[in-house]
VEXGU-582657 format. One record per residue (C-alpha): x negated, y negated, z; residue in one letter. Coordinates in nm, 3 decimals, decimal comma. Layout:
xx:yy:zz:residu
X:Y:Z:A
...
This chain:
xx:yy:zz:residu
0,745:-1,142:1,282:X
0,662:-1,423:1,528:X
0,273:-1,562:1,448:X
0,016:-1,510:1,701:X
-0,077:-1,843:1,729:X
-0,122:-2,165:1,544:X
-0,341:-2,087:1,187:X
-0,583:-2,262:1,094:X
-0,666:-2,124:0,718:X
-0,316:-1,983:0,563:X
-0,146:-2,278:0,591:X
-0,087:-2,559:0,269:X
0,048:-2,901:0,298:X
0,256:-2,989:-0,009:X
0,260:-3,342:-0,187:X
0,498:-3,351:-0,429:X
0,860:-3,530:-0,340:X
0,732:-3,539:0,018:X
0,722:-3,211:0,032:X
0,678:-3,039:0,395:X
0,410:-2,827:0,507:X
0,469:-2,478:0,324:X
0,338:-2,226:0,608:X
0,184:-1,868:0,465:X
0,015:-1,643:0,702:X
0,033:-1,274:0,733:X
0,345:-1,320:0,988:X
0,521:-1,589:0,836:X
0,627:-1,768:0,505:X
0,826:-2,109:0,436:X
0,781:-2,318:0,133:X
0,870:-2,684:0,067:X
1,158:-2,795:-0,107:X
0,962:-2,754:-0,440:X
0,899:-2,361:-0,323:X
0,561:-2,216:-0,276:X
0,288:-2,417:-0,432:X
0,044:-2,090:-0,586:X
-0,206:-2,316:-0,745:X
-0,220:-2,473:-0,376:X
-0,273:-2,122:-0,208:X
-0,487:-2,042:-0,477:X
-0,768:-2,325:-0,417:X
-0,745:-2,265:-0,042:X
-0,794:-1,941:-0,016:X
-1,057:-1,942:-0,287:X
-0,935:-1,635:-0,504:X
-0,953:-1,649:-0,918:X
-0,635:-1,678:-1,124:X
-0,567:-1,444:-1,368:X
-0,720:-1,552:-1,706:X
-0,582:-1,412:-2,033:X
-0,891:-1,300:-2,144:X
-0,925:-1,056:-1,833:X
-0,545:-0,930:-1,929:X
-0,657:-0,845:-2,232:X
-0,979:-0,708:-2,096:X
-0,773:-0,456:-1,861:X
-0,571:-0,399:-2,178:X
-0,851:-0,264:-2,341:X
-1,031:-0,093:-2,101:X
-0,685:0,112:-1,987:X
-0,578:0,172:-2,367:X
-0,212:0,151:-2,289:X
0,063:-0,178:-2,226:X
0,003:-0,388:-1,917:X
0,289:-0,341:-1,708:X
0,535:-0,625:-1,669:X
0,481:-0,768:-1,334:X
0,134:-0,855:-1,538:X
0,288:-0,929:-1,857:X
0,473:-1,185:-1,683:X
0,303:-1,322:-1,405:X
0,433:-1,167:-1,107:X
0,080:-1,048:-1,009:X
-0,142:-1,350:-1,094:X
-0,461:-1,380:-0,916:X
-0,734:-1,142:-0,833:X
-1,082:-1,106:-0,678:X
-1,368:-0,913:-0,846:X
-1,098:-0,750:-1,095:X
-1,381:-0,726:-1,384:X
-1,604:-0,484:-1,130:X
-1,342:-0,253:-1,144:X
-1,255:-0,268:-1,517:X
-1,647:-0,241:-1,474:X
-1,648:0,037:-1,262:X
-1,392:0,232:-1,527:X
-1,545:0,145:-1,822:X
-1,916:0,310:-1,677:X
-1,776:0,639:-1,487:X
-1,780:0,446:-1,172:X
-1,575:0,604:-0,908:X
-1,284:0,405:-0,693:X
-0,934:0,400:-0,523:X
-0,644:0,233:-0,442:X
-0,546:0,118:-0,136:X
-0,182:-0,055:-0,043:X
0,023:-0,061:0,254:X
0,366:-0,129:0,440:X
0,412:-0,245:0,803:X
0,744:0,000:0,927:X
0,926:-0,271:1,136:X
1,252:-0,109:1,020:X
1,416:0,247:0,917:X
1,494:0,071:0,543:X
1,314:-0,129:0,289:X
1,430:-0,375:0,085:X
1,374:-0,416:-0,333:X
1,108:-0,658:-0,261:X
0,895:-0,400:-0,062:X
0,909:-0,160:-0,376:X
0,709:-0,426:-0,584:X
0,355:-0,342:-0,438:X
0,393:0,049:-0,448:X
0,561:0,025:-0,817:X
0,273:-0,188:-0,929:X
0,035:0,099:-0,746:X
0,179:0,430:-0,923:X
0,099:0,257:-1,281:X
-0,210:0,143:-1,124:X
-0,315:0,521:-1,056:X
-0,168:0,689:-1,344:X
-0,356:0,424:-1,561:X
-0,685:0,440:-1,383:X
-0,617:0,865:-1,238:X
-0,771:0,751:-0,948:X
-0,716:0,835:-0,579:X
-0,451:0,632:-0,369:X
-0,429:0,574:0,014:X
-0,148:0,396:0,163:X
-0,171:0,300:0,527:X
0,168:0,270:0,745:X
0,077:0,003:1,037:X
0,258:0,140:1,291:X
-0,033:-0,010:1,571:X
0,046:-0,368:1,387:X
0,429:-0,346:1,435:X
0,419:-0,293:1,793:X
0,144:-0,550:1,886:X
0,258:-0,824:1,703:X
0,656:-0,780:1,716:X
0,885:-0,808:2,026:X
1,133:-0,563:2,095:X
0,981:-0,255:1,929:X
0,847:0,038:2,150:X
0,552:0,250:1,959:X
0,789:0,502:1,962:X
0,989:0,338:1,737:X
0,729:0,235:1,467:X
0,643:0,568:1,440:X
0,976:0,682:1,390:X
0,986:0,425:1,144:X
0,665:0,494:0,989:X
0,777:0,838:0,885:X
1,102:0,700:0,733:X
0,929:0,432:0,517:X
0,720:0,748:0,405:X
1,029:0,880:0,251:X
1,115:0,559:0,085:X
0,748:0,486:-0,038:X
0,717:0,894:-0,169:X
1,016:0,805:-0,333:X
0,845:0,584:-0,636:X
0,629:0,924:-0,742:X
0,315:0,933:-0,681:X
0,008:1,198:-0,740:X
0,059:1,447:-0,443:X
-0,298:1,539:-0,516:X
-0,450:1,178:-0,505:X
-0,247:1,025:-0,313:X
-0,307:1,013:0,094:X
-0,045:0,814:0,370:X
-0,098:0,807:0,716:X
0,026:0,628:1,042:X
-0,236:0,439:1,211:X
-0,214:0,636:1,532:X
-0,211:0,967:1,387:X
-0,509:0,896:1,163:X
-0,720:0,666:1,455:X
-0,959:0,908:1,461:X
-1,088:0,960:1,152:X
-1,086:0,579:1,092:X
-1,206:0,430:1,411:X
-1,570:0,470:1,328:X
-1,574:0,265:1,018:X
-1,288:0,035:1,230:X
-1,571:-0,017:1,501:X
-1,856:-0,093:1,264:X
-1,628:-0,378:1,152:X
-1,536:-0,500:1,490:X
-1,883:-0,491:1,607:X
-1,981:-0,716:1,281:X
-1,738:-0,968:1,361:X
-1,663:-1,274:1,604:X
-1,349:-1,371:1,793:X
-1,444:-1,679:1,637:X
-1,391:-1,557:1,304:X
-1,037:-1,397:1,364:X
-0,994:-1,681:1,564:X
-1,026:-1,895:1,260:X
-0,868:-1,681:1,015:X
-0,567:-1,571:1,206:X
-0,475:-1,845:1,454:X
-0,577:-1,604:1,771:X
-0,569:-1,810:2,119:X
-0,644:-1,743:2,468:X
-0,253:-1,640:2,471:X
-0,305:-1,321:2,216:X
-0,301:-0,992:2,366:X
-0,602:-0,831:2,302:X
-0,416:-0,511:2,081:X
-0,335:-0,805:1,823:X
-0,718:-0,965:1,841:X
-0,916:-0,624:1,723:X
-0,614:-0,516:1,506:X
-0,783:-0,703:1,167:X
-1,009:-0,452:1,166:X
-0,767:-0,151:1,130:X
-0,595:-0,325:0,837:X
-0,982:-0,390:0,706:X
-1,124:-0,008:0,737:X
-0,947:0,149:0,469:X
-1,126:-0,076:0,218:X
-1,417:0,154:0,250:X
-1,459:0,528:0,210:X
-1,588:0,579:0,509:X
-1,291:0,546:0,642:X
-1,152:0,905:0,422:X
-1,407:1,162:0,480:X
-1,142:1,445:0,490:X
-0,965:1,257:0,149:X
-1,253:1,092:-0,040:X
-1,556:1,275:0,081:X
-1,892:1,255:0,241:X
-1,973:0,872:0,321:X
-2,312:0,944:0,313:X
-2,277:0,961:-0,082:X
-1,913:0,794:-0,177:X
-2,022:0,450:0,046:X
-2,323:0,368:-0,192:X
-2,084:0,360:-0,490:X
-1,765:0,370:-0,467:X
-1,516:0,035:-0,431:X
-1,170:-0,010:-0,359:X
-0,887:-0,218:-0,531:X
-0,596:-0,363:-0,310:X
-0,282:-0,496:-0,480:X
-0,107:-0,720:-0,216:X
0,082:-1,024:-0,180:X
-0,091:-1,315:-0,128:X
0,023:-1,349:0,243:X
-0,195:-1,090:0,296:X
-0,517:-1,262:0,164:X
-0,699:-1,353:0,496:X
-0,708:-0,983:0,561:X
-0,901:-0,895:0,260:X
-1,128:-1,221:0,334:X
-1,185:-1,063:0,649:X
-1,319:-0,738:0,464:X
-1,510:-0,908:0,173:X
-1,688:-1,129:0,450:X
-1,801:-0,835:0,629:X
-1,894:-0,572:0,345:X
-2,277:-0,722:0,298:X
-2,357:-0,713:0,680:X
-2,273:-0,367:0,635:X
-2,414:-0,267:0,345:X
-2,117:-0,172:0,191:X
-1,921:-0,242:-0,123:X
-1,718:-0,581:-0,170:X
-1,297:-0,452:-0,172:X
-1,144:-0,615:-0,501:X
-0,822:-0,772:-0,510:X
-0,507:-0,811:-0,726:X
-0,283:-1,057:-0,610:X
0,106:-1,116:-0,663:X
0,356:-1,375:-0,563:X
0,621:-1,357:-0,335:X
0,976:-1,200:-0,414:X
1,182:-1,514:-0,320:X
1,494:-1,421:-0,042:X
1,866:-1,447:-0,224:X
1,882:-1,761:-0,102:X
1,655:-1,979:-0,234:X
1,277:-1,970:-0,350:X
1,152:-2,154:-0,056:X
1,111:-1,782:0,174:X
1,012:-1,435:0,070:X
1,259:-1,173:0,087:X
1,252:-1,067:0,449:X
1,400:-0,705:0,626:X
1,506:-0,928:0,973:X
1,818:-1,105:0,752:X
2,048:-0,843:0,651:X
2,219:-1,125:0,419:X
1,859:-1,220:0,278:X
1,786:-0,937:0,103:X
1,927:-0,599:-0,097:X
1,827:-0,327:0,085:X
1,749:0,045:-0,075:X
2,038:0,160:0,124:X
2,274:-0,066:0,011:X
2,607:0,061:-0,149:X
2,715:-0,045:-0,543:X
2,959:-0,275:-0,325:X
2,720:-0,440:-0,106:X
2,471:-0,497:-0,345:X
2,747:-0,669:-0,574:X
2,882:-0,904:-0,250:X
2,520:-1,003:-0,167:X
2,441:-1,126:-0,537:X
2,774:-1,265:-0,547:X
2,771:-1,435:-0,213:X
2,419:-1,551:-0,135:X
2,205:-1,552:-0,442:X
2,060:-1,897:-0,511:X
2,204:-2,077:-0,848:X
1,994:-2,285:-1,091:X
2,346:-2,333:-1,242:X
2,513:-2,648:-1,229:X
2,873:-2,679:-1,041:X
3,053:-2,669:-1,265:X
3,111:-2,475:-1,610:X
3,104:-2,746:-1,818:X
2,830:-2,925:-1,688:X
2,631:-2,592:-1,707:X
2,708:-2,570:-2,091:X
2,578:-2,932:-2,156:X
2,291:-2,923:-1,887:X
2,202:-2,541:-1,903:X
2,066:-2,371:-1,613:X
1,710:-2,436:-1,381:X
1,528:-2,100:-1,399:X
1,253:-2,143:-1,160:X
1,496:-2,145:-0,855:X
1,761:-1,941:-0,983:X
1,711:-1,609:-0,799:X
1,913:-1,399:-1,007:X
1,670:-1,492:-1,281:X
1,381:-1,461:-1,056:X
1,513:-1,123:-0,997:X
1,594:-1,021:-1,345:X
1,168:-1,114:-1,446:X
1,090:-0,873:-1,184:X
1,327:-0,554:-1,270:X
1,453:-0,594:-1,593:X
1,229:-0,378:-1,822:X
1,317:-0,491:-2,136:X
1,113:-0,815:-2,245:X
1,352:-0,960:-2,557:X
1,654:-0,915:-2,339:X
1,495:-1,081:-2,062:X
1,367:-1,384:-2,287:X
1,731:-1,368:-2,484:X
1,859:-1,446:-2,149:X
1,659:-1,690:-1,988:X
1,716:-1,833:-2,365:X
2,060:-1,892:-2,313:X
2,134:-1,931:-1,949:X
1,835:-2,264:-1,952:X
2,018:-2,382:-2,291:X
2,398:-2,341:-2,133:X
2,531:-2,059:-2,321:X
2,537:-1,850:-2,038:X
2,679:-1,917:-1,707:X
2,576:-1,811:-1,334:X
2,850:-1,558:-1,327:X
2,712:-1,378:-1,603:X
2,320:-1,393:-1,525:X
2,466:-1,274:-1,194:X
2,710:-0,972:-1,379:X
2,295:-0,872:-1,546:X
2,176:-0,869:-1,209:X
2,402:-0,676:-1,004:X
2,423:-0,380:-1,301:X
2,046:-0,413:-1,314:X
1,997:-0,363:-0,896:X
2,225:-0,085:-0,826:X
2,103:0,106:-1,110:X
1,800:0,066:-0,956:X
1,892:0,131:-0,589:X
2,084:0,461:-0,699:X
1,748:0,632:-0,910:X
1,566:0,519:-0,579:X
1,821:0,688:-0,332:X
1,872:1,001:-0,560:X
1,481:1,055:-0,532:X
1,438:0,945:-0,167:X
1,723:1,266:-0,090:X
1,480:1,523:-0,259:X
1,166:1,334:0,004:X
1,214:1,591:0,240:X
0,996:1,611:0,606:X
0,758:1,884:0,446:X
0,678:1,688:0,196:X
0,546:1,343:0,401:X
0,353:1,622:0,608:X
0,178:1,752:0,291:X
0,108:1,325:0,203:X
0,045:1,318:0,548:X
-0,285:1,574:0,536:X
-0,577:1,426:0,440:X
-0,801:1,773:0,339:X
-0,784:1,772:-0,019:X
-1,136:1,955:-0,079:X
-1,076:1,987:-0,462:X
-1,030:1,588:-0,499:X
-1,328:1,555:-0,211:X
-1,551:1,754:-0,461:X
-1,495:1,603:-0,766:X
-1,544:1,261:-0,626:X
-1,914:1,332:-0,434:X
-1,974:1,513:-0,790:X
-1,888:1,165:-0,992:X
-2,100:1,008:-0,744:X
-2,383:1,189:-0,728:X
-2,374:1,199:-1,141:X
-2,307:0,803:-1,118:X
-2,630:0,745:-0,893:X
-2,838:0,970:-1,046:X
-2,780:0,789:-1,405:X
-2,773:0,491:-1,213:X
-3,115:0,543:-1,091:X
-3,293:0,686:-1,391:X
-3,142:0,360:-1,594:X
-3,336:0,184:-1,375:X
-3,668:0,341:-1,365:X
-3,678:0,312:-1,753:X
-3,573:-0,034:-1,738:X
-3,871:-0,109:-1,486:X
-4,055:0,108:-1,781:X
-4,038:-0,146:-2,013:X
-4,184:-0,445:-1,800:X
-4,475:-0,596:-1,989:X
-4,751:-0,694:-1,867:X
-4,667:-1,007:-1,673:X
-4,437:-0,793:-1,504:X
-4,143:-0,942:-1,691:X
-3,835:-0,768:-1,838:X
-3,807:-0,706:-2,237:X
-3,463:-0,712:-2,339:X
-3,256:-0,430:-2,244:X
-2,907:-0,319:-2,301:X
-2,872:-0,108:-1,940:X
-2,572:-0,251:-1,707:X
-2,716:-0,266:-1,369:X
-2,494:-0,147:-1,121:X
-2,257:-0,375:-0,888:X
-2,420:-0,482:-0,580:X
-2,364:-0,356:-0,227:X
């Protein structure tokens, strides 16, 4: 997708080897030579890595395994993660919230990242999901494709997204312009709370950028807050004074989620919290994320056994060395090896994934081989996803597609009303046991998070 304009924030210079300017906005991604710098991105845009001790925290607060894009690093960053583990340890209510932008009828493996990491996400936390299809953003921002056709494409991604499994109780989709208006009011409060400066400085916006693309942040912002799901989450009179979101998302998708937090206090709302991963690299090389608009740049969910074999084959970067016996007495480079790459990402099985990298860095295995893994490993996985996707049929998007799930809506004002009436008795007692200076005594209660 061609940028709007020239960005000011989302974009990192890198120093090492001379490195070039790495470029990562929401429309476009290019690292150096050396890749894309995270630690860079992660000081810019001023989110928190991942510490172990927050791992285990989520560990412990979950009571099950931590799923292996956290395991091993694929998701590595986060904003305001401990309010949620928070949130779930004291009854708190929340949801999810992801998101695809349908530019084309098919995704590729990369897109199913996000929505894989959401389903554990929900089934861990058995919490409601909404998933937003951006058919508005598609045709603002990209030449060439008529509304017509995002929508169209909207609906398809639908089947590819229903596809992973997800709650059909908890979980919402919708198309932008099909849901508009149940979400403009909250999308108006947000616009009316922020500056064409501000885009201007977050997204690049000129004089040049149609004004579709200018208020469009907003749209991507409003599902961060229950207000925005009346019909799904409940009342907002009673689920906006408690409950918080969590957004997975790649971290091209950061000044979005900026955007929101910025904006939350001047509405009196509740801060969105992040979880960050890194970018799927594109089969050839680490220096671009996977992308839908190169048909050789990616393996696509439609892809045949034989296609997905060529592609891997043909175009997937090697860490090798040229030749075979320089690869046995030099062994391999894993962190730009895509096959690799790929095999941390879909390869369940931790020893056989450390077994490997084991070998192929040492030189007892060679490209061909890691490459053999892969292959086996991707259209295993692209045949599960198509067997499911042919059992996604219209009836069921429309029954995602309807946002009236009254049992969910009253269980959720119930856990709030419960949450904020405990919430506000812990308090009065608290104040209770002020002495007489007005100060405190020492008290165990957890005040809540703040709006």
């Amino acid at each position: 997708m061609s940028s709007p304009g020239q960005s000011v924030h989302p974009e990192i210079k890198g120093e090492s080897n001379g490195e070039e300017y790495s470029k990562v906005t929401p429309w476009e991604v290019q690292g150096g030579a050396d890749g894309i710098n995270y630690d860079r991105l992660v000081d810019q845009f001023g989110c928190e890595k991942l510490t172990p001790e927050l791992i285990e925290r989520f560990k412990k607060v979950t009571g099950t395994e931590l799923h292996p894009f956290l395991r091993r690093g694929l998701f590595f960053a986060h904003r305001d993660l401990d309010t949620i583990l928070k949130a779930k340890e004291e009854g708190k209510p929340f949801y999810l919230y992801t998101g695809r932008g349908p530019s084309s009828d098919s995704l590729h493996v990369g897109h199913l990242v996000p929505f894989m990491m959401i389903k554990w996400l929900q089934e861990v936390f058995d919490c409601p999901l909404v998933i937003q299809l951006t058919d508005d953003e598609k045709f603002l921002f990209k030449e060439g494709l008529s509304l017509e056709d995002c929508q169209e494409y909207g609906f398809e991604n639908a089947k590819d997204i229903l596809a992973v499994g997800f709650n059909a109780e908890k979980t919402f989709i919708f198309r932008d312009v099909d849901y508009i208006q149940d979400l403009y009011p909250t999308t108006l409060k947000i616009q009316k709370k922020t500056t064409f400066n501000q885009v201007k400085g977050i997204f690049g916006f000129n004089e040049s950028t149609n004004i579709g693309s200018i208020m469009y942040p907003a749209i991507q912002c409003a599902p961060c807050f229950p207000s925005a799901f009346p019909r799904f989450l409940g009342d907002p009179s009673i689920t906006s004074k408690c409950m918080r979101c969590l957004v997975p998302y790649a971290i091209d998708q950061d000044p979005y989620f900026r955007m929101t937090r910025d904006v939350a206090p001047r509405l009196g709302w509740e801060k969105n919290s992040s979880l960050i991963s890194k970018f799927i690299p594109a089969l050839h090389g680490s220096e671009s994320k996977m992308s839908a608009s190169g048909p050789n740049s990616a393996v696509f969910l439609t892809d045949t056994p034989k296609q997905i074999k060529t592609k891997i084959n043909k175009y997937a970067f090697s860490g090798g060395k040229d030749t075979a016996e320089e690869q046995r007495k030099y062994g391999a480079n894993l962190e730009v090896d895509v096959s690799y790459q790929y095999l941390k990402v879909f390869l369940d099985d931790d020893i056989e994934l450390e077994d490997i990298g084991r070998k192929y860095s040492s030189g007892e295995l060679l490209t061909g081989e890691i490459k053999a893994k892969l292959i086996q490993v991707l259209q295993d996985l692209v045949a599960k996803h198509q067997q499911a996707r042919s059992k996604i049929t219209n009836d069921v998007v429309r029954h995602y597609f309807n946002p009236d799930r009254p049992a969910l809506r009253r269980q959720i004002e119930e856990a709030c009303k419960v949450y904020l009436a405990t919430s506000k008795n812990s308090d009065h007692k608290a104040e209770m046991k002020k002495d007489g200076k007005g100060k405190k005594t020492k008290s165990n209660h957890k005040q809540p998070d703040d709006e």
